[in-house]
PyMOL CGO cylinders between C-alpha atoms (Angstrom):
from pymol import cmd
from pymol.cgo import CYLINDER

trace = [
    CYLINDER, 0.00, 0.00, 0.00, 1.21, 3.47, -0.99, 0.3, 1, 1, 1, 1, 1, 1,
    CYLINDER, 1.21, 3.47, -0.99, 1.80, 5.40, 2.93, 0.3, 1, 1, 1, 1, 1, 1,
    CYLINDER, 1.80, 5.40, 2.93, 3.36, 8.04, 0.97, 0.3, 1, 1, 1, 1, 1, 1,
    CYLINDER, 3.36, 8.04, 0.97, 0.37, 8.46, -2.22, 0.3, 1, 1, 1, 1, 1, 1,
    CYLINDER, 0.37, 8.46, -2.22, -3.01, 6.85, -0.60, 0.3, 1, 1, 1, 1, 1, 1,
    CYLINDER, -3.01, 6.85, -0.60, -4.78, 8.62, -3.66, 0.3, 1, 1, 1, 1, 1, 1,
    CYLINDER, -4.78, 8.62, -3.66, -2.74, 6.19, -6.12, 0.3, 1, 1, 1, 1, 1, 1,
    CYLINDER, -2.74, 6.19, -6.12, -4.62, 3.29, -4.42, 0.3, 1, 1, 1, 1, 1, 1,
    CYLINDER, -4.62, 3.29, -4.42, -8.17, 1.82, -4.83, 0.3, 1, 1, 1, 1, 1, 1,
    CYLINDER, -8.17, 1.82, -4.83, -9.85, -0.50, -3.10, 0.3, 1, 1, 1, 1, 1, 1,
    CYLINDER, -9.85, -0.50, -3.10, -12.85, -2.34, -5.26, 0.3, 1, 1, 1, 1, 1, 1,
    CYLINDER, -12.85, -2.34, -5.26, -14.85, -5.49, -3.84, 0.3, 1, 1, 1, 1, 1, 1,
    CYLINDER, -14.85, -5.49, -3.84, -16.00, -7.96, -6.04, 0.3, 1, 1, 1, 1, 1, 1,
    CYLINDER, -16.00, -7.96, -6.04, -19.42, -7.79, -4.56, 0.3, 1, 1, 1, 1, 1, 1,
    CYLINDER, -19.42, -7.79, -4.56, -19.86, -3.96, -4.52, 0.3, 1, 1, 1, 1, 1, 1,
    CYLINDER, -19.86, -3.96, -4.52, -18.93, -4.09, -8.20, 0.3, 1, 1, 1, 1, 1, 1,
    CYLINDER, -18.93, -4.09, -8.20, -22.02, -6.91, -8.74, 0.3, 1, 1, 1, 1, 1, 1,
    CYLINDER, -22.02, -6.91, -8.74, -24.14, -4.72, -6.76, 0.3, 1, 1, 1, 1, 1, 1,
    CYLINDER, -24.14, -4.72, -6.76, -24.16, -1.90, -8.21, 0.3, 1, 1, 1, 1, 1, 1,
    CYLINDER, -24.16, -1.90, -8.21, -22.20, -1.76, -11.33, 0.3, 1, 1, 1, 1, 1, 1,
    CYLINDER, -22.20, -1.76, -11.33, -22.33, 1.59, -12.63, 0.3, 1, 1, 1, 1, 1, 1,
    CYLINDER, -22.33, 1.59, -12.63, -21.56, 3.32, -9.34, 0.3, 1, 1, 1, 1, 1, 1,
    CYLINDER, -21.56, 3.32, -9.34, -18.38, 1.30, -9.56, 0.3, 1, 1, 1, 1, 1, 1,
    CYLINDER, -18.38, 1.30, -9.56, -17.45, 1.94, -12.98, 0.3, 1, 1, 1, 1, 1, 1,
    CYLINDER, -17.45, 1.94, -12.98, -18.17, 5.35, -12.62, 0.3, 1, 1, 1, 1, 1, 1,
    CYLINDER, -18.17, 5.35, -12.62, -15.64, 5.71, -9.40, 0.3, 1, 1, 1, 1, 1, 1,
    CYLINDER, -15.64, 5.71, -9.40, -13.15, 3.21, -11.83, 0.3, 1, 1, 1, 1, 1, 1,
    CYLINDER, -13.15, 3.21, -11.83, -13.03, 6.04, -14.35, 0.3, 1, 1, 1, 1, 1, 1,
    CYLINDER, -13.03, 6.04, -14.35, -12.77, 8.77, -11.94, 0.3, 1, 1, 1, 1, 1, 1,
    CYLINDER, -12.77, 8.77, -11.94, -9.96, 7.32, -10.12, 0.3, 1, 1, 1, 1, 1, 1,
    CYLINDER, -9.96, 7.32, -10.12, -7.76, 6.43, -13.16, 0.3, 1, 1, 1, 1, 1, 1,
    CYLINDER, -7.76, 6.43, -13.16, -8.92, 10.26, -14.19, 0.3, 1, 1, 1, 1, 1, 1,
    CYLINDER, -8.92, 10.26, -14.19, -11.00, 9.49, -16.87, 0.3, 1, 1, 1, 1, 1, 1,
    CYLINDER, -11.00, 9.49, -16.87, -14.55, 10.56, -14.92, 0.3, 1, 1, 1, 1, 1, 1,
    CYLINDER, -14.55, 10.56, -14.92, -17.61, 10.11, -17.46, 0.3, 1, 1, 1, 1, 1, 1,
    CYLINDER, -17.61, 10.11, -17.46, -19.44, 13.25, -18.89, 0.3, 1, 1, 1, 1, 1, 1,
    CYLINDER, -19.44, 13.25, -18.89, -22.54, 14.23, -18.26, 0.3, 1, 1, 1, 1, 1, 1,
    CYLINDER, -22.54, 14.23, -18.26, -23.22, 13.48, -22.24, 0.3, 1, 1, 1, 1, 1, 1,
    CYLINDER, -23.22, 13.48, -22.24, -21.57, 10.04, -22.22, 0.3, 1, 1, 1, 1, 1, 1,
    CYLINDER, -21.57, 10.04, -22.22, -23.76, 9.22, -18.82, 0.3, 1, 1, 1, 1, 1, 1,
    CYLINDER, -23.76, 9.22, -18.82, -26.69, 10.52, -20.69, 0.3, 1, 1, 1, 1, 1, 1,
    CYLINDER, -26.69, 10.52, -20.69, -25.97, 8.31, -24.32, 0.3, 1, 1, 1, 1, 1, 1,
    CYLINDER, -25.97, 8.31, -24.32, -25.56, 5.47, -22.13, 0.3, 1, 1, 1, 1, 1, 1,
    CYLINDER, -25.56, 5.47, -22.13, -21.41, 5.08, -21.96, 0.3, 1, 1, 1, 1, 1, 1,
    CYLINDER, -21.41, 5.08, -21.96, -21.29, 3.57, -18.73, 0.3, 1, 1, 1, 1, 1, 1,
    CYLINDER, -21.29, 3.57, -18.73, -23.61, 0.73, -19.54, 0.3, 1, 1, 1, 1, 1, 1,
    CYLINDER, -23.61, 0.73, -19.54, -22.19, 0.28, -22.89, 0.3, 1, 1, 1, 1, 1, 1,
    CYLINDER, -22.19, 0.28, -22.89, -19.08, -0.62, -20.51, 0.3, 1, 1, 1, 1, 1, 1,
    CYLINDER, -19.08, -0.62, -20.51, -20.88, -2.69, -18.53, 0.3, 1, 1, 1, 1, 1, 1,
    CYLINDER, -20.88, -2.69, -18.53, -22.01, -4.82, -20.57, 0.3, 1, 1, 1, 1, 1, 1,
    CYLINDER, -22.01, -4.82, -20.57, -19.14, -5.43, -23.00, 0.3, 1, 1, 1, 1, 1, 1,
    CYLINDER, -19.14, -5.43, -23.00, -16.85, -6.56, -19.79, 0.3, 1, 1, 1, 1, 1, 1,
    CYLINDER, -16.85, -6.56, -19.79, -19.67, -8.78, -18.90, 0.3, 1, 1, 1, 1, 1, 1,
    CYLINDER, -19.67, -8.78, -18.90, -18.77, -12.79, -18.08, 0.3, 1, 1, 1, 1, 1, 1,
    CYLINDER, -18.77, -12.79, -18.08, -20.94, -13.87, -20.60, 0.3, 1, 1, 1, 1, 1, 1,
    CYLINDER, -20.94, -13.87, -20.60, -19.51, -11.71, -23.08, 0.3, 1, 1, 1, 1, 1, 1,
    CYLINDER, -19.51, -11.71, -23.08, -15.84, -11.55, -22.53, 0.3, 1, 1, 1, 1, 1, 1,
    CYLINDER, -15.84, -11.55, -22.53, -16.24, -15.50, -22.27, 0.3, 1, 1, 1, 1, 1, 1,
    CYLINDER, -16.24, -15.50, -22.27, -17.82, -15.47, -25.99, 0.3, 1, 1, 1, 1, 1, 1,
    CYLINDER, -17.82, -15.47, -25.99, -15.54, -12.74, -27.60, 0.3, 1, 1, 1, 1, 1, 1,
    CYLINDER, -15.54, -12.74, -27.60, -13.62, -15.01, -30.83, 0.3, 1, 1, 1, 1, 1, 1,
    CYLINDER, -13.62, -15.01, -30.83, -10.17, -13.94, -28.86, 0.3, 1, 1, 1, 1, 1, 1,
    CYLINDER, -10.17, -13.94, -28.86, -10.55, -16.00, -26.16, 0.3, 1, 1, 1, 1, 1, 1,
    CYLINDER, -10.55, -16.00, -26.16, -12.02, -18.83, -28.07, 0.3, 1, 1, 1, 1, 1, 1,
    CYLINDER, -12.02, -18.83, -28.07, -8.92, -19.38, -30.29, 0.3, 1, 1, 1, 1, 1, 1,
    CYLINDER, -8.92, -19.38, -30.29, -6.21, -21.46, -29.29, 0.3, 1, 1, 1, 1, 1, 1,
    CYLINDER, -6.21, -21.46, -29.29, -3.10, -20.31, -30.18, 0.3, 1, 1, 1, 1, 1, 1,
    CYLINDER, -3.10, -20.31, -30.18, -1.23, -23.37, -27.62, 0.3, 1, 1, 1, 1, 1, 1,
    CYLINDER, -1.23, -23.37, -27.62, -1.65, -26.94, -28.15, 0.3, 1, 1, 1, 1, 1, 1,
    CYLINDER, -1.65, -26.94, -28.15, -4.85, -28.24, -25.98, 0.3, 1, 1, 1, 1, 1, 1,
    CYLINDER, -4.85, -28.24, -25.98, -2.37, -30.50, -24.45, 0.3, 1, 1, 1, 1, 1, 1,
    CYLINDER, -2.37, -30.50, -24.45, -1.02, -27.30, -22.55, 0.3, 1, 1, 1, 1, 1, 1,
    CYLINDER, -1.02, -27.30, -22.55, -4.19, -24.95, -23.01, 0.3, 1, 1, 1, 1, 1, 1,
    CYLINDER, -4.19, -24.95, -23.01, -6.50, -25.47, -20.15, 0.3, 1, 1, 1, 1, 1, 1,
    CYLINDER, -6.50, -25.47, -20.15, -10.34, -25.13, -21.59, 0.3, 1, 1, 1, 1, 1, 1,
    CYLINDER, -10.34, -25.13, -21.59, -11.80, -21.24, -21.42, 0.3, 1, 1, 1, 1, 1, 1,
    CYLINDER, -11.80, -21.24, -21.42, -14.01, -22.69, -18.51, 0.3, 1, 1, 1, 1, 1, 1,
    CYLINDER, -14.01, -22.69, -18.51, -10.61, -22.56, -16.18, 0.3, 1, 1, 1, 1, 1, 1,
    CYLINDER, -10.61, -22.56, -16.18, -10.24, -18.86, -17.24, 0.3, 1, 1, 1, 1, 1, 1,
    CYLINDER, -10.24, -18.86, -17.24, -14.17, -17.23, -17.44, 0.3, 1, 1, 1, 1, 1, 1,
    CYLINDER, -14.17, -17.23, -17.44, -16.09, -19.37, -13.96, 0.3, 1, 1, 1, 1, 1, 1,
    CYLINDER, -16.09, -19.37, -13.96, -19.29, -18.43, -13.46, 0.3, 1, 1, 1, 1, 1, 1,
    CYLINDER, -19.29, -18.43, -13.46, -18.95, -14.70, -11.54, 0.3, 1, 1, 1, 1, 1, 1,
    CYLINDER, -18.95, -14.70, -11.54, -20.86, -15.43, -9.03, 0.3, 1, 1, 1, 1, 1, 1,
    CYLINDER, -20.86, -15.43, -9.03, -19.98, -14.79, -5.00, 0.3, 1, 1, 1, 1, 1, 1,
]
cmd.load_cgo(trace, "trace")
């Protein structure tokens, strides 16, 4: 932990970020000082985010379904994506 710069650290729980995702997300982006605009909020940015670093969609994106490693020594994608669930 940075004594010296506490505002270079963040602290994000699992379950706060499946409770309420786009409170997290928004605090994400504000703490790597990117905060969303009030137009982005409005377009729908933040859920746009949300849902393309879903499980179920990071888990289906062609990328992670190509093997680029023998099987023999590439576990299966269900080691990598479980089910995100606490």
């Amino acid at each position: 932990m940075s004594v010296e710069k506490p505002s270079n650290m963040l602290f994000m729980r699992y379950k706060e970020l499946k409770e309420d995702p786009m409170a997290q997300t928004k605090r994400l982006a504000k703490f790597l000082g990117f905060p969303f605009s009030m137009e982005e909020e409005k377009i729908g940015v933040v859920n746009q985010i949300i849902d393309f670093c879903s499980f179920n969609n990071l888990k289906d994106l062609e990328v992670n379904k190509t093997r680029k490693m023998p099987r023999s020594i590439m576990p299966s994608n269900k080691l990598f994506f479980r089910s995100g669930k606490v």
